[in-house]
ROTORBA-28972 format. One record per residue (C-alpha): residue number from 0; residue in one letter; chain; x, y, z. Coordinates in steps of 0.001 Angstrom, whole numbers. Each point is the difference from the previous one (the first is absolute). Example, Ala and Ser with C-alpha at 12.3 -4.5 7.8 and 13.67 -1.06 7.14 Angstrom:
<tidos>
<tido 0 A A <12300 -4500 7800>>
<tido 1 S A <1370 3440 -660>>
</tidos>
This chain:
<tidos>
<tido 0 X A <-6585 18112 52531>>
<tido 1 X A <-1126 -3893 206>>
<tido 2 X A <2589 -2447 1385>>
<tido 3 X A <815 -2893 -964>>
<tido 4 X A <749 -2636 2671>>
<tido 5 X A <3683 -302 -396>>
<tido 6 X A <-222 3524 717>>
<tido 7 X A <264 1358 -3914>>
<tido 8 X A <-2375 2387 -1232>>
<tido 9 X A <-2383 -1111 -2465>>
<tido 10 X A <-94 399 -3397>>
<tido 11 X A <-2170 1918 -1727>>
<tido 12 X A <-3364 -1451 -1475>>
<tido 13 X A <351 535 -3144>>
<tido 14 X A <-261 -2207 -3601>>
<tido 15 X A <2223 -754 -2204>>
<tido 16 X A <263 651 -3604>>
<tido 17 X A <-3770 -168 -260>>
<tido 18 X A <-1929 -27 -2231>>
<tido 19 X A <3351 556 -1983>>
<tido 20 X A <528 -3472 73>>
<tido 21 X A <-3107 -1568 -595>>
<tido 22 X A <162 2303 -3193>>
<tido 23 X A <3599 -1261 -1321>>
<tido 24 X A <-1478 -3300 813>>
<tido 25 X A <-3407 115 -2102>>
<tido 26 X A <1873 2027 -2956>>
<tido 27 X A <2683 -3170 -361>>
<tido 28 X A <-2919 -2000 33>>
<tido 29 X A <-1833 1802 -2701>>
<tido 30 X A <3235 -303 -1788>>
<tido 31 X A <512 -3427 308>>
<tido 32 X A <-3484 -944 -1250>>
<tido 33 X A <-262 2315 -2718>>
<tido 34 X A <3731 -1917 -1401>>
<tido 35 X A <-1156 -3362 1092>>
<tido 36 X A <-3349 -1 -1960>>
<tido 37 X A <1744 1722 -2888>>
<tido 38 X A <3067 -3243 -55>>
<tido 39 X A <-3399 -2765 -140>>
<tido 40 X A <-1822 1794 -2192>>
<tido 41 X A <3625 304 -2621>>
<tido 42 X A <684 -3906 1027>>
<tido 43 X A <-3670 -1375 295>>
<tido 44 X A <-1753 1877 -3163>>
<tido 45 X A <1935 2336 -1697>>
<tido 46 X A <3072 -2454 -878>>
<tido 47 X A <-1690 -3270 1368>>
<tido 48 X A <3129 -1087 1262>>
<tido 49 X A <9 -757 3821>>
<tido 50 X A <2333 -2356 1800>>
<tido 51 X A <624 -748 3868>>
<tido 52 X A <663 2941 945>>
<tido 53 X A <-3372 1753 -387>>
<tido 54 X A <-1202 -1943 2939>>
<tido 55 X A <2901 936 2373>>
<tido 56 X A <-833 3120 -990>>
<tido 57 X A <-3164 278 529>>
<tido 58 X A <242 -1979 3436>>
<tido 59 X A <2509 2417 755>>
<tido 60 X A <-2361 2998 -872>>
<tido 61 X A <-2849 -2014 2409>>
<tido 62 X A <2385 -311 3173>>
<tido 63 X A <1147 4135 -871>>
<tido 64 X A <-3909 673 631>>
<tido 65 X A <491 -1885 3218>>
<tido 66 X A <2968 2054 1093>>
<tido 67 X A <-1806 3259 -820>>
<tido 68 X A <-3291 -893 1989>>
<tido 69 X A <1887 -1073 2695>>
<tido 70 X A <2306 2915 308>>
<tido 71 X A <-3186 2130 -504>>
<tido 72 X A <-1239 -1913 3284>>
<tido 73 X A <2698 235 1594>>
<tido 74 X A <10 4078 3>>
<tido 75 X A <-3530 -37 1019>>
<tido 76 X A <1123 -2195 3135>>
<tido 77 X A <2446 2605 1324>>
<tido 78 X A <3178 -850 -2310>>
<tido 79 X A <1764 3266 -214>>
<tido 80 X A <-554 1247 3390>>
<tido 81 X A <2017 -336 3312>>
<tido 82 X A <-803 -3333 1446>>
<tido 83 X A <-604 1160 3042>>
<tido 84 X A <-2767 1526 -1178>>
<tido 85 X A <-1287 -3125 -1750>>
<tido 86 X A <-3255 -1345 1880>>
<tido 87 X A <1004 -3985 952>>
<tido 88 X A <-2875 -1486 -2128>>
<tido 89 X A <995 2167 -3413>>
<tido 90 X A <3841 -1083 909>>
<tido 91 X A <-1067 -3809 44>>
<tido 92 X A <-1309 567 -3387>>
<tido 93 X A <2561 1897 -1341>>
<tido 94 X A <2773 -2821 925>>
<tido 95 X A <-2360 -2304 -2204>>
<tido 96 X A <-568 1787 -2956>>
<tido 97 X A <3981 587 -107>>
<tido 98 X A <692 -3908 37>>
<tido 99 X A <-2632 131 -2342>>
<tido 100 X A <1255 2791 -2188>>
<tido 101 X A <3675 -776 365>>
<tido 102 X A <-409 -3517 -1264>>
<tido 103 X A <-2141 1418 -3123>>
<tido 104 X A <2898 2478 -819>>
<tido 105 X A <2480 -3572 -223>>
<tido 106 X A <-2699 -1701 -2203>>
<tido 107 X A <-402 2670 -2303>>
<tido 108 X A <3791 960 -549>>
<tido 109 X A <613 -3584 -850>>
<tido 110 X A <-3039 -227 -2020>>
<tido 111 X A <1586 2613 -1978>>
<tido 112 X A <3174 -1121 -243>>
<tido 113 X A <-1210 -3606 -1030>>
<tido 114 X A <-1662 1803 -3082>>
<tido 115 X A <3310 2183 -773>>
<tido 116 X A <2176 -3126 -253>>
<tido 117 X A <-2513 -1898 -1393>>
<tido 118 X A <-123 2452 -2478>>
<tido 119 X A <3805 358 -482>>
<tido 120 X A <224 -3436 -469>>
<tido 121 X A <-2423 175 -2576>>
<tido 122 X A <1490 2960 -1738>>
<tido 123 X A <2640 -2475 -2108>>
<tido 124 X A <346 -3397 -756>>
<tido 125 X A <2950 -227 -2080>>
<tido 126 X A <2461 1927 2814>>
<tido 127 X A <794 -2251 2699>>
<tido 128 X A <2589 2486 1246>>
<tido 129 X A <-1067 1435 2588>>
<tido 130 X A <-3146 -2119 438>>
<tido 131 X A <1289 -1451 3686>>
<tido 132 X A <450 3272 1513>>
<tido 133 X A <-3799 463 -560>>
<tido 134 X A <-402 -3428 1283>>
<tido 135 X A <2138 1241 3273>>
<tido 136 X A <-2492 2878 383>>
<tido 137 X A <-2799 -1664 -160>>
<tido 138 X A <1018 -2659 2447>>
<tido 139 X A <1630 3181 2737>>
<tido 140 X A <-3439 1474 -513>>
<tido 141 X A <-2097 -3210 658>>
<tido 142 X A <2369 -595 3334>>
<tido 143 X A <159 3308 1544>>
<tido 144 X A <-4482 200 -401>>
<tido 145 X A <-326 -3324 1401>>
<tido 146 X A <2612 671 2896>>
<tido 147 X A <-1461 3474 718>>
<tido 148 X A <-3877 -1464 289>>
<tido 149 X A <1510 -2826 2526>>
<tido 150 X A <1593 2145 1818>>
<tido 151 X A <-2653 2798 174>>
<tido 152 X A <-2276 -3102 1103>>
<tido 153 X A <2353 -969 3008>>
<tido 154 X A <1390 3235 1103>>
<tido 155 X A <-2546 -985 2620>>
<tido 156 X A <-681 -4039 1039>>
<tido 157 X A <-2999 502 -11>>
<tido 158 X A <-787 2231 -1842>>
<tido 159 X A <-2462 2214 2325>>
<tido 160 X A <2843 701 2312>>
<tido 161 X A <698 2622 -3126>>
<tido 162 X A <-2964 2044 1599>>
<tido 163 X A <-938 -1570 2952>>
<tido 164 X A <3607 433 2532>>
<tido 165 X A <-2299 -1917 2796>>
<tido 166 X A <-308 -3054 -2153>>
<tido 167 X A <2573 -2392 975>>
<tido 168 X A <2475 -1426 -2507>>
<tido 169 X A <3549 2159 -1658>>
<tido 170 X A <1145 2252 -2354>>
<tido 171 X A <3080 589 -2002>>
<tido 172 X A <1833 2994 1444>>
<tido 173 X A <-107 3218 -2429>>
<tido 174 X A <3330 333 -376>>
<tido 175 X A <108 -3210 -1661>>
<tido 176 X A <-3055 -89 -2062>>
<tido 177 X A <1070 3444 -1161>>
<tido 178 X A <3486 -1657 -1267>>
<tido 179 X A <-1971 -2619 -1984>>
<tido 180 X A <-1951 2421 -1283>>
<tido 181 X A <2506 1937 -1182>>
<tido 182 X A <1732 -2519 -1667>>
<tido 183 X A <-2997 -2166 -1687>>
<tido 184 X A <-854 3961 -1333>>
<tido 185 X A <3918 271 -1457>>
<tido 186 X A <-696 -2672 -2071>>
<tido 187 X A <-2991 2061 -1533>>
<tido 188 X A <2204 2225 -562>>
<tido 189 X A <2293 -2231 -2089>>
<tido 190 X A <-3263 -1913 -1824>>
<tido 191 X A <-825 3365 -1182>>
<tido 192 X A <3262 841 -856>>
<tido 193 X A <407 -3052 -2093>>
<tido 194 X A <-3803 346 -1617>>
<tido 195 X A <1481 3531 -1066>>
<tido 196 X A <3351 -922 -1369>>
<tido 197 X A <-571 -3064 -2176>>
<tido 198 X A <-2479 1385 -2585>>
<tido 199 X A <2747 2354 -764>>
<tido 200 X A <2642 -2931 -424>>
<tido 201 X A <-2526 -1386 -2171>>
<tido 202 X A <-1690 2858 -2338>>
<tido 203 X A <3224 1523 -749>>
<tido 204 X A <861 -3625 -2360>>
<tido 205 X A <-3539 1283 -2040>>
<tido 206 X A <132 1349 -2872>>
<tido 207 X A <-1956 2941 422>>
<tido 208 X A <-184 4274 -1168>>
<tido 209 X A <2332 2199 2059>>
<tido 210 X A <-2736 1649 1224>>
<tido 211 X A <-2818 -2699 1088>>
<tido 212 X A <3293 -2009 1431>>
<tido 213 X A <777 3439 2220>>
<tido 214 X A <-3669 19 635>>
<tido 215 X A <-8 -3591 1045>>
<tido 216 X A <2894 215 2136>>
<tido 217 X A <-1355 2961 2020>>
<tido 218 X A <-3623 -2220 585>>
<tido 219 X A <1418 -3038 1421>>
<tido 220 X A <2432 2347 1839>>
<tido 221 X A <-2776 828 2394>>
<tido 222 X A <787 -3110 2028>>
<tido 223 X A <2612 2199 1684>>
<tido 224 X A <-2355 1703 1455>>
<tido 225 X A <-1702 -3133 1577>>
<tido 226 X A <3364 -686 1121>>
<tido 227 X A <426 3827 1682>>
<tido 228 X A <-3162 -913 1955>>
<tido 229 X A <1165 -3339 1231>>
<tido 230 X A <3093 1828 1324>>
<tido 231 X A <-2262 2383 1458>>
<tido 232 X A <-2311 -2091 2223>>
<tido 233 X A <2784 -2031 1363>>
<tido 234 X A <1521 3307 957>>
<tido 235 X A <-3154 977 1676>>
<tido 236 X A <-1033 -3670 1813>>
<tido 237 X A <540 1666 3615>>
<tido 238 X A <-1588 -3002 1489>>
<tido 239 X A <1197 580 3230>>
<tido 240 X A <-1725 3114 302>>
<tido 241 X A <-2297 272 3365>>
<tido 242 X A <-2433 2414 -2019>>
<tido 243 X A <-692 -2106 -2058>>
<tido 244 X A <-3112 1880 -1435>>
<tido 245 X A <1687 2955 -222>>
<tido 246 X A <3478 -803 -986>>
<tido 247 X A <-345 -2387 -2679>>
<tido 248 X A <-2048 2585 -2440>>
<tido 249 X A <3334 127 -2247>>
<tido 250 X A <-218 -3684 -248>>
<tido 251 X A <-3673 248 -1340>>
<tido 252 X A <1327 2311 -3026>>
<tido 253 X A <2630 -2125 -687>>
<tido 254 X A <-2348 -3217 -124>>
<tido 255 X A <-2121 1292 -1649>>
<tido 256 X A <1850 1151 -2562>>
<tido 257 X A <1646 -2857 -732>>
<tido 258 X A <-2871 -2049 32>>
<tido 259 X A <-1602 1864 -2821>>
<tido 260 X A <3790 1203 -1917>>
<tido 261 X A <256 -3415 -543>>
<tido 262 X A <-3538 -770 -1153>>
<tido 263 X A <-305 3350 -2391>>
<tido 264 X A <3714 -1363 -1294>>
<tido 265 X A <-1352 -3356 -900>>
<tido 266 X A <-2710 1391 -2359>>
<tido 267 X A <2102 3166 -1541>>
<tido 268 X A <1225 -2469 -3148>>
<tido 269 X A <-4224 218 -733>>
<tido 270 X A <159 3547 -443>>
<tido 271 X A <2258 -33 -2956>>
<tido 272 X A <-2840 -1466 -1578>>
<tido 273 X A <-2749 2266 1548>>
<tido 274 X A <1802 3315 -1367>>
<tido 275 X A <576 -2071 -3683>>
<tido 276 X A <-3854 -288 -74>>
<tido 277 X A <-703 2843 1070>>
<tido 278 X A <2828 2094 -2143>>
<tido 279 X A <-1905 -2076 -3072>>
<tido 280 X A <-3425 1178 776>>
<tido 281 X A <-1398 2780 -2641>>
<tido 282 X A <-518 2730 3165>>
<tido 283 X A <3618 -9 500>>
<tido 284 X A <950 -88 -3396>>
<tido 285 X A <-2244 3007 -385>>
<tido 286 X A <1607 1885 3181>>
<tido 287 X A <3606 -954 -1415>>
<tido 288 X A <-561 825 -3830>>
<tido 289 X A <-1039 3686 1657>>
<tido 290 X A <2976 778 2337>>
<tido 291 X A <2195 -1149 -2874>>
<tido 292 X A <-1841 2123 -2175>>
<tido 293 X A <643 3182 2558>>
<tido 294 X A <4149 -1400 303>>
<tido 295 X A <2423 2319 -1565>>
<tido 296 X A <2685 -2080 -2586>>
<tido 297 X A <-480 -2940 -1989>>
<tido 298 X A <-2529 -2933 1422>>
<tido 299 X A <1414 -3056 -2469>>
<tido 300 X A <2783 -264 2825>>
<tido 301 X A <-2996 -1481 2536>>
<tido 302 X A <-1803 -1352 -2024>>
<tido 303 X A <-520 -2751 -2923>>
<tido 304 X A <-2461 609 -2706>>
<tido 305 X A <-2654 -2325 1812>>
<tido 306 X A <158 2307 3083>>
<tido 307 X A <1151 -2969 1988>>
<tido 308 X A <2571 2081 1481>>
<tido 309 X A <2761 -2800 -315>>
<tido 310 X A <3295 656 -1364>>
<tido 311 X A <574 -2028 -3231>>
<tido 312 X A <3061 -1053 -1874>>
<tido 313 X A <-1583 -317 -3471>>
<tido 314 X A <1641 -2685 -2033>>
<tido 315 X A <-788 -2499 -3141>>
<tido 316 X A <-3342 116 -330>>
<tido 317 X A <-1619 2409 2678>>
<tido 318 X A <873 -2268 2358>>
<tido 319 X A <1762 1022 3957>>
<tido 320 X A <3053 -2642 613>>
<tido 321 X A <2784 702 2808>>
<tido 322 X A <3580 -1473 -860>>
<tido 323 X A <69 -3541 1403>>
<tido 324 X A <1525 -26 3428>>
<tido 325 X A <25 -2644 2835>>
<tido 326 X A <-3040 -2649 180>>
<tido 327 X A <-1759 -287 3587>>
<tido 328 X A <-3094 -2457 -374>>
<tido 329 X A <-2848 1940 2185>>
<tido 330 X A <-3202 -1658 -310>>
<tido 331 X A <-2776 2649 -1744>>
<tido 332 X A <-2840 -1657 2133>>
<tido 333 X A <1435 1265 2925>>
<tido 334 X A <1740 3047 -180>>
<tido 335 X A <-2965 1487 -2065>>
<tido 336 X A <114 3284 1826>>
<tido 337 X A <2824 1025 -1542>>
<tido 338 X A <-708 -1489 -3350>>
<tido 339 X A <-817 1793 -3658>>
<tido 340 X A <-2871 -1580 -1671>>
<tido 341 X A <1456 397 -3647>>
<tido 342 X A <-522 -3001 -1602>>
<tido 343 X A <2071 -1703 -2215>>
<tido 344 X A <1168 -3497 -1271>>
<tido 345 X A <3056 -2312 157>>
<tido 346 X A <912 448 -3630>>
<tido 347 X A <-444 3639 635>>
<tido 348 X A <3450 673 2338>>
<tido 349 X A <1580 -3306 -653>>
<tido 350 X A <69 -177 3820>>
<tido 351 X A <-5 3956 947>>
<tido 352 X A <-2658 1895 1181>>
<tido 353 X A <30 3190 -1458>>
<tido 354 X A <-3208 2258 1644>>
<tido 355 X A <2178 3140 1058>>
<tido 356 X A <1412 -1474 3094>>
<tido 357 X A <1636 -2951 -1743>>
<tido 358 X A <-767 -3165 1999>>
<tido 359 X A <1625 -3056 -1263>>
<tido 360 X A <-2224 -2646 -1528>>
<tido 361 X A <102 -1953 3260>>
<tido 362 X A <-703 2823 2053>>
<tido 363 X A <-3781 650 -2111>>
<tido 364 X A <-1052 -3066 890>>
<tido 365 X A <96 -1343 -3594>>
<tido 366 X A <1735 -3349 1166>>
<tido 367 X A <-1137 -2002 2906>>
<tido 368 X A <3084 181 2709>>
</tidos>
């Protein structure tokens, strides 16, 4: 059995979670582009309504790319196996491509973020309720990325020392850094938390159908789960660990998937509007019309006579109104993921929107807020 020279025995050599994570890696990727294309194609062409945060998205999406090359590098370098079994020259470039990847992880999380509250913000303009607790969030997020690049950059003065213990110069102790860490990722935790929360503060003042409100709720609900993984890597940031490619595999998983949580979370509202297109198209119509067909019972309970599927409350005149309820002002050109593309005219609903999910006037967009 080989020795180490404290007089341990060695490890095994051995891998870790390969190729196992390379694969959970490259499938969140294929996720995240597949729902990232899909929210600028809804915004850019199919609603040709974009705002701000398309671009921190999609910056966001670019500096995700960088995080999954690099941590593709970094398990072709040795990350994953006992250090001691890491040959000097792959370790040197292994501690670079972590400052590298570790600082892309901070960009794109706040990248994401940015678009989130921008997004939020964007989602009313009437309710100025809760608008400063986005405002809060956005700033926490802003502070804790900038503070976590700075202090990535001088965990080491200079920086080489990082990989290079011969090179003269410092380094913040571990322990320490870890704390920081640990603390800068806690508010992540609580941006996220906030990002999840207020949509449902705000949505529930809509006037909306039981069932797309339910439906609604669940969606923007996800952000929970961003939050879970927050929680999770700042359980996992072991940064004292001596092995460190070995030990900080959990870490990896955790980054990871909070990196790309967040980004698939700030593109789901999109997919609303990808399924609506879709549901429209005549293939699905045709597919629906013939497991309706096969149902047992009565169909009318499903469906309206157009075969929109949309629950109707027929009134006066054919038309679909929802008792008048509270106003909330939520600006159409925005929030058109989650909008119904019935049109109609002032004179129409005297101020109501009346498409099956009842919007008030405001909230259609009919009036500039």
């Amino acid at each position: 059995m080989a020795i180490a020279p404290s007089g341990s025995p060695l490890p095994p050599d051995e891998t870790r979670d390969h190729p196992a994570l390379a694969i959970y890696m490259w499938v969140g990727c294929g996720i995240a582009t597949v729902v990232v294309a899909a929210r600028l194609y809804t915004r850019l062409f199919l609603k040709q309504a974009a705002g701000w945060d398309d671009p921190f998205i999609l910056l966001s999406y670019l500096f995700a790319l960088v995080l999954y090359v690099g941590t593709q590098l970094l398990l072709q370098h040795g990350y994953g196996r006992h250090i001691i079994y890491v040959q000097p020259s792959d370790l040197i470039i292994l501690l670079k491509l972590n400052t590298m990847v570790t600082i892309s992880g901070f960009v794109t999380l706040c990248f994401s973020r940015m678009s989130i509250g921008i997004f939020l913000l964007r989602l009313v303009s009437k309710v100025r309720k809760w608008t400063w607790v986005v405002y809060v969030g956005l700033v926490l997020n802003v502070l804790q990325a900038v503070a976590l690049i700075i202090l990535t950059g001088i965990q080491c003065v200079p920086l080489r020392k990082e990989w290079d213990p011969t090179a003269s110069g410092f380094c913040i102790p571990r322990e320490r850094y870890m704390i920081a860490d640990r603390f800068f990722g806690s508010i992540n935790a609580i941006v996220d938390l906030i990002f999840a929360l207020v949509p449902w503060l705000v949505i529930r003042g809509l006037q909306m159908g039981g069932k797309f409100k339910l439906a609604t709720y669940l969606l923007l609900s996800c952000g929970l789960l961003a939050c879970v993984c927050s929680i999770g890597r700042v359980v996992a940031s072991d940064l004292t660990a001596k092995d460190v490619t070995w030990d900080l595999i959990p870490l990896t998983y955790w980054a990871l998937s909070e990196a790309t949580g967040v980004l698939i979370l700030a593109c789901m509202p999109a997919m609303y509007q990808i399924v609506r297109q879709f549901s429209a198209s005549s293939s699905w119509v045709k597919v629906k019309a013939y497991i309706t067909a096969k149902l047992p019972g009565p169909t009318a309970r499903s469906s309206n006579a157009d075969g929109s599927g949309h629950s109707a409350h027929h009134l006066k005149g054919g038309e679909n109104r929802m008792p008048p309820s509270k106003y909330v002002g939520v600006r159409r050109d925005v929030y058109v993921e989650l909008d119904d593309s019935v049109p109609f005219t002032k004179a129409d609903g005297a101020g109501l929107g009346y498409d099956g999910r009842g919007y008030s006037y405001e909230a259609r967009g009919n009036t500039t807020v």
